[in-house]
C-alpha positions in Angstrom: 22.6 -15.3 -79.3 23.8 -11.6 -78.7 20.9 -9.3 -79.1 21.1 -5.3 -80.4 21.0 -3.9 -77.3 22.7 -6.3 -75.0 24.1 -4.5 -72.2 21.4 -1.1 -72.4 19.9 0.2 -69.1 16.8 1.5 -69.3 14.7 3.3 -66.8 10.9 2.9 -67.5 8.5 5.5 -66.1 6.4 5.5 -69.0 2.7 5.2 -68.0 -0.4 3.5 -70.1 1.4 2.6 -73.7 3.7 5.2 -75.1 6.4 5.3 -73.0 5.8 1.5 -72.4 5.2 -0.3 -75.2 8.6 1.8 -76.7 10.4 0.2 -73.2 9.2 -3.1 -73.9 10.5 -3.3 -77.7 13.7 -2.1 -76.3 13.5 -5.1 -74.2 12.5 -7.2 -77.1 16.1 -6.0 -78.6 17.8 -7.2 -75.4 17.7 -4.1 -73.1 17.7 -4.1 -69.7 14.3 -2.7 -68.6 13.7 -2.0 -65.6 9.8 -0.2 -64.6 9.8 1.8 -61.9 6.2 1.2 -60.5 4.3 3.1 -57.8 4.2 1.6 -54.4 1.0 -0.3 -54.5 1.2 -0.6 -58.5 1.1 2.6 -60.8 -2.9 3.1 -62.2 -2.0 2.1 -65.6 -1.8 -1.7 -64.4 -5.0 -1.9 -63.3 -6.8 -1.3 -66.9 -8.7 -4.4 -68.7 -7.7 -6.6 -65.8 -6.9 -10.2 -66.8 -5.6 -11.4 -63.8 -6.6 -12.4 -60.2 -4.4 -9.3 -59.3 -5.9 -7.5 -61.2 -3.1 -7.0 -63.9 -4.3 -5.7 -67.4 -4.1 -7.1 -70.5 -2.8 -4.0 -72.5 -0.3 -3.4 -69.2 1.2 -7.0 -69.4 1.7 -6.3 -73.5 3.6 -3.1 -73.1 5.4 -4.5 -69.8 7.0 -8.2 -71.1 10.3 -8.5 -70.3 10.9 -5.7 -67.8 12.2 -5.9 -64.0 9.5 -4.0 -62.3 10.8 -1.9 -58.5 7.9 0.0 -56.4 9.4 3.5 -56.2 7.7 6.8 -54.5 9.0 9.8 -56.5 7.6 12.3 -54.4 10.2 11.5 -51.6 13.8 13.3 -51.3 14.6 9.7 -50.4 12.7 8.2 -53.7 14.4 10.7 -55.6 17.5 9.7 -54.1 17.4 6.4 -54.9 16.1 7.8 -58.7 19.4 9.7 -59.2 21.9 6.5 -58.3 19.6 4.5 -60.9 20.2 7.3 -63.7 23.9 7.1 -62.8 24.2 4.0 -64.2 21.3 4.6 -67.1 21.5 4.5 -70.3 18.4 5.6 -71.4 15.2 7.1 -69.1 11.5 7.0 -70.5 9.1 9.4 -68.7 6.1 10.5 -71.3 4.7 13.3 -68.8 4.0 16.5 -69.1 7.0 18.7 -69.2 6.1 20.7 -65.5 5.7 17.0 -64.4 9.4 15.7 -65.6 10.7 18.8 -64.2 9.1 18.8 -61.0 10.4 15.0 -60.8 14.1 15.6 -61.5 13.5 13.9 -64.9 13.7 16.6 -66.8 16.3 16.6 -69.5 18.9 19.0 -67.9 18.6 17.5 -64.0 19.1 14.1 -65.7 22.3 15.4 -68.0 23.4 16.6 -64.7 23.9 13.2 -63.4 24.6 11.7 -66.1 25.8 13.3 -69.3 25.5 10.7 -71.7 22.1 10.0 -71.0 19.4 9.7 -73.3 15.7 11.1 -72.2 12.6 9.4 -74.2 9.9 11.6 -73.8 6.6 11.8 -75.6 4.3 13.4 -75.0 0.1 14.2 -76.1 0.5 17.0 -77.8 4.3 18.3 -78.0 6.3 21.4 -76.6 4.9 23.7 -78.6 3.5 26.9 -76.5 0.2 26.6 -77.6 -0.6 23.0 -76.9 2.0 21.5 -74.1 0.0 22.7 -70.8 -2.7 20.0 -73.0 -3.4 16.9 -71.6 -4.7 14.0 -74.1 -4.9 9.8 -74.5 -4.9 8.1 -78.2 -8.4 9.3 -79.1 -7.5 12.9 -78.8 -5.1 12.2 -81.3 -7.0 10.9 -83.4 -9.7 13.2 -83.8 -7.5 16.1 -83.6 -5.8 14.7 -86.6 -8.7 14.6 -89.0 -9.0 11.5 -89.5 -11.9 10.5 -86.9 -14.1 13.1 -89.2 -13.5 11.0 -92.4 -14.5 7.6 -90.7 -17.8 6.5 -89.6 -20.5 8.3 -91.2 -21.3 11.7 -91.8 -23.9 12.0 -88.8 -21.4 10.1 -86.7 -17.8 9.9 -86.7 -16.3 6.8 -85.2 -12.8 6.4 -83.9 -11.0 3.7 -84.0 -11.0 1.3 -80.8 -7.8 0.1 -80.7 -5.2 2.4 -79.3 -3.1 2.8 -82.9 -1.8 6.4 -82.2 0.3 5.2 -78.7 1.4 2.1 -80.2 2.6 4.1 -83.2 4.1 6.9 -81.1 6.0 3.9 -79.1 7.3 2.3 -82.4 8.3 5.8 -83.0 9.8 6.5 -80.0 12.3 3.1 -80.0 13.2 4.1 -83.6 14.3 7.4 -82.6 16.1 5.6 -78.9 18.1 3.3 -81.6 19.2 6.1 -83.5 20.1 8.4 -80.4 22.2 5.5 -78.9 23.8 5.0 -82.8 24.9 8.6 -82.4 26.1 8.7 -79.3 28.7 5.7 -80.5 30.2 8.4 -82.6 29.7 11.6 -80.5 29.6 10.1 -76.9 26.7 12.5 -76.4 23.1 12.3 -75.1 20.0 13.7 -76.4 16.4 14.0 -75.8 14.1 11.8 -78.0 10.5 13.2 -78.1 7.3 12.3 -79.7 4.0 13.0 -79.5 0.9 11.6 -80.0 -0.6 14.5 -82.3 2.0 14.3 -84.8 1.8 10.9 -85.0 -1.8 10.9 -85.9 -1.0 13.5 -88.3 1.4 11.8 -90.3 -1.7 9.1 -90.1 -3.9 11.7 -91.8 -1.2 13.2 -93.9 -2.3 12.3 -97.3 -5.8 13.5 -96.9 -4.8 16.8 -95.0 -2.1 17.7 -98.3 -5.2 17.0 -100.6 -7.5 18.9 -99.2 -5.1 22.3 -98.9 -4.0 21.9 -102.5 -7.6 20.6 -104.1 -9.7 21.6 -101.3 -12.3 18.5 -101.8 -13.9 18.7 -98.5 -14.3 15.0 -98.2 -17.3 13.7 -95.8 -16.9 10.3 -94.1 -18.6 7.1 -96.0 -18.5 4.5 -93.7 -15.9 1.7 -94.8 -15.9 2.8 -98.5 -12.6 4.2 -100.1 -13.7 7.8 -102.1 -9.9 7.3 -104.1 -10.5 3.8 -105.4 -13.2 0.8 -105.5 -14.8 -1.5 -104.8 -13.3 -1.0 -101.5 -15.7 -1.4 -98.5 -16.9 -4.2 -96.1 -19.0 -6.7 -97.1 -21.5 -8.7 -95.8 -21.2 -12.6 -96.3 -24.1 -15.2 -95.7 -22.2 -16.0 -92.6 -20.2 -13.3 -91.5 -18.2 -9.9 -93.1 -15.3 -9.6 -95.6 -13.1 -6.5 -96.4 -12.5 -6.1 -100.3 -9.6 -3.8 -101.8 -9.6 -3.1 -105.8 -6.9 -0.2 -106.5 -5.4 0.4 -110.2 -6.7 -1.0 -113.3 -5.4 -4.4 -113.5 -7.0 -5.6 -110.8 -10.2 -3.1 -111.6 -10.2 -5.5 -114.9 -9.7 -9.1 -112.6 -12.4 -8.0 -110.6 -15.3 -6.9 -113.3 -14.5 -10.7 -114.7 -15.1 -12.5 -111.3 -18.5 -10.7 -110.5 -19.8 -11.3 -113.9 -19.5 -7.6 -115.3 -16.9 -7.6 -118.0 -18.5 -4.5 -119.0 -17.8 -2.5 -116.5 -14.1 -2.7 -118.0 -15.1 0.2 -120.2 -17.5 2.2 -118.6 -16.4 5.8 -118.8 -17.9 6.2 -114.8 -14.9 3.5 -113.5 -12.0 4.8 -116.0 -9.5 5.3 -113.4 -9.1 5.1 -109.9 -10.6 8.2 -109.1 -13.6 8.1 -111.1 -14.4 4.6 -109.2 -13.9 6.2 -106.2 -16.6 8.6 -106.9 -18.7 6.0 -108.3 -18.0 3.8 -105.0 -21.1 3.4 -104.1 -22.5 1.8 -107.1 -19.5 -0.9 -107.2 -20.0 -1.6 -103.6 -23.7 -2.4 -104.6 -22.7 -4.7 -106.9 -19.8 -6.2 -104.9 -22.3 -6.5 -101.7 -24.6 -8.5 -104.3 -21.8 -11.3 -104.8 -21.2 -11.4 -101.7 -24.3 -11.6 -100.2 -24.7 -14.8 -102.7 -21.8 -16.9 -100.7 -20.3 -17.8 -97.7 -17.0 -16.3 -96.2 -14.7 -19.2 -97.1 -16.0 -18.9 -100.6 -15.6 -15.5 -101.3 -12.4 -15.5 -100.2 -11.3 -18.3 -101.8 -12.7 -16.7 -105.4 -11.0 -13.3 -104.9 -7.7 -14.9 -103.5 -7.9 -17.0 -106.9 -8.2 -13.8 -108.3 -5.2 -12.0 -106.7 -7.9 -9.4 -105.2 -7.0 -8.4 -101.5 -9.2 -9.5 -99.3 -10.0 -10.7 -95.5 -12.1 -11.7 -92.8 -13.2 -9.7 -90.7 -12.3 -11.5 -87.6 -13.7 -10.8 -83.7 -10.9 -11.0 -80.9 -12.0 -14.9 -80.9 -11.4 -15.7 -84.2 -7.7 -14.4 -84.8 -6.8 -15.8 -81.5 -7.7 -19.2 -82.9 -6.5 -19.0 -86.2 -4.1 -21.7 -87.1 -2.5 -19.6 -89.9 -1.6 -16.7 -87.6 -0.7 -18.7 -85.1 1.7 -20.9 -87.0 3.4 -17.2 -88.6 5.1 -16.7 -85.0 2.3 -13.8 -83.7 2.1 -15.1 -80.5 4.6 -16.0 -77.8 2.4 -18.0 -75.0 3.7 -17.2 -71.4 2.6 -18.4 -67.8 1.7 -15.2 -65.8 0.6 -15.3 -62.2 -2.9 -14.7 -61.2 -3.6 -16.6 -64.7 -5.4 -20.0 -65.4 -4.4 -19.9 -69.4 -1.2 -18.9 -70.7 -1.0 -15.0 -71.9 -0.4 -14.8 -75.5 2.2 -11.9 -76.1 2.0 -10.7 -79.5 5.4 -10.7 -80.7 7.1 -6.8 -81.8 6.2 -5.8 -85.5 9.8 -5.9 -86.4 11.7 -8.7 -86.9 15.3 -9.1 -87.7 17.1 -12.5 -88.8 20.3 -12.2 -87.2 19.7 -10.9 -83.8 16.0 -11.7 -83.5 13.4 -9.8 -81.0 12.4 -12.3 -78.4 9.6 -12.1 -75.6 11.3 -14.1 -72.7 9.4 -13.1 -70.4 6.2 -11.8 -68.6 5.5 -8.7 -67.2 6.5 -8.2 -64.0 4.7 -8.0 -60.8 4.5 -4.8 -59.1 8.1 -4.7 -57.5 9.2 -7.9 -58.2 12.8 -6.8 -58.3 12.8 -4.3 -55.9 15.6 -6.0 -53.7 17.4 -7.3 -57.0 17.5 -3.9 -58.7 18.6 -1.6 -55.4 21.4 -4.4 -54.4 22.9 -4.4 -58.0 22.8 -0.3 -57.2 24.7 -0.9 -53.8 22.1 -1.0 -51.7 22.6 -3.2 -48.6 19.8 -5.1 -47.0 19.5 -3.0 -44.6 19.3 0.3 -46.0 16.2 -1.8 -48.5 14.5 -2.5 -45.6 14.9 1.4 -44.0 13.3 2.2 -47.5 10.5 -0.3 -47.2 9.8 0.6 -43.4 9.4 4.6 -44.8 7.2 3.6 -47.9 10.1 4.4 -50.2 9.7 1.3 -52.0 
């Protein structure tokens, strides 16, 4: 079945997960990706190792279905080779700093030059803005530059987030903006530079709070896992394990009062709106804590589905991994990888589409895997790959 992007090359040099990740959902959509790795395997391989190798779990997600070549930029004859791949690119992903892309030739103009249709993807920590490009910065600067760090946890201790959310959203941003540049470039037959950064991600994360406070100027503190705009809404502790419990608007405000035995909360001036319960959080997360405290995971969650009252487990790494119900939705796509005894479950792009469907079809490469592949469909002879290999080229 003919995929979306069927017949794209793309040129990876995306390091850790923005540049990657958006590579690998290009490759989801039937792109050609090829990585271009460093000789000996770049540093962002190597994080959370998984297998005998020592490849990393977070590397082989953003890295499924790429061709992977070993590549030394800082060579005229690495660079070389880098300027007969772009000829015959359609898109390049490179999130470095901008001295770093231009030092490398993979800049937007040097890459134009060879190639005018081209299409650079490019984000970046912080932007090109002067006060902030010369910044360097991973997920969690992101996040706490953005605000929203300050307003979880507790006052006495704000707690980011530990999964990496700002690059895999700057990646799902970048591939949106990659689809749309190669959609323009059907009609214009021009390139363009896609760019992104972390930092404006997280603030479009933060965006509601940050409009609130400039027009009402609250000056909200951080309350742990309570909402301040709605309730109950908190995590909950079970008799064997934690739940997550959402009430917003006043139907379900009304549902919920019923199941915990408090119809008269219903008309309690303190819980008349959304709002008002959100000030009053605390008090419904008391009472909500009580009924839960009373049963068992499954039960609670049973009552409040009954009730059409959001709710979930909170679940360790463990537990969603051996989920039937997420496992039977399609979330995983199990692969063989080498250097590992069990299969690697891929989770499967967020997007799916019903026609031409996003598939993982195969693992991450190994560091070079396609080294001779790649360079031979680029008219390299056998030779001149080996001349390469002897110089530390590739």
């Amino acid at each position: 079945m003919a995929q979306v992007l069927a017949g794209i090359r793309v040129l990876d040099f995306g390091r850790y997960i923005a540049g990657p990740f958006c590579g690998a959902l290009l490759a989801d959509m039937g792109a050609d990706v090829i990585r271009i790795d460093r000789v000996g395997g770049s540093e962002d391989r190597f994080v959370m190792p998984v297998t005998e190798q020592g490849d990393g779990a977070v590397f082989l997600q953003s890295n499924r279905n790429k061709r992977s070549i070993t590549l030394e930029l800082a060579s005229e004859e690495g660079r070389a080779v880098v300027r007969r791949l772009v000829a015959d690119a359609d898109v390049v992903i490179a999130n470095m700093p901008a001295p770093t892309l231009a030092g490398l030739g993979l800049d937007y103009a040097s890459l134009k030059a060879i190639k005018p249709d081209v299409i650079l993807v490019a984000p970046s920590a912080f932007g090109d803005s002067a006060l902030l490009r010369e910044k360097i910065g991973f997920d969690g600067v992101g996040q706490v530059m953005s605000g929203g760090v300050y307003l979880s946890g507790y006052p006495d201790q704000p707690i980011k987030s530990m999964l990496p959310v700002v690059d895999y959203c700057t990646a799902i941003a970048c591939a949106l903006g990659t689809v749309a540049a190669l959609y323009e470039r059907e009609r214009s037959g021009e390139g363009q530079q896609v760019g992104a950064s972390l930092l404006q991600t997280a603030l479009n994360f933060s965006s509601g709070y940050l409009i609130e406070e400039q027009v009402l100027g609250l000056q909200r503190e951080a309350s742990g896992n309570r909402s301040q705009s709605y309730g109950p809404s908190d995590i909950f502790r079970t008799s064997d394990g934690w739940i997550i419990v959402q009430v917003i608007g006043p139907a379900m405000f009304r549902r919920w009062a019923r199941l915990v035995g408090q119809p008269e909360l219903i008309d309690d001036p303190r819980f008349v709106d959304d709002d008002s319960r959100g000030v009053h959080g605390e008090t419904l997360s008391a009472l909500m804590g009580q009924w839960c405290e009373a049963r068992t995971r499954a039960q609670a969650l049973e009552a409040l589905g009954q009730a059409k009252i959001p709710a979930g487990p909170v679940y360790s790494p463990a537990e969603v991994n051996r989920d039937p119900a997420i496992a039977e939705s399609g979330a995983f796509v199990r692969l063989r990888h080498a250097g590992s005894t069990p299969e690697i479950p891929y989770v499967a792009a967020p997007v799916s589409l019903s026609r031409t469907p996003l598939a993982i079809r195969k693992p991450a490469p190994l560091s070079g895997e396609h080294t001779d592949e790649v360079l031979r469909e680029h008219g390299y002879t056998t030779a001149q790959i080996e001349g390469l290999r002897t110089k530390g080229t590739v």
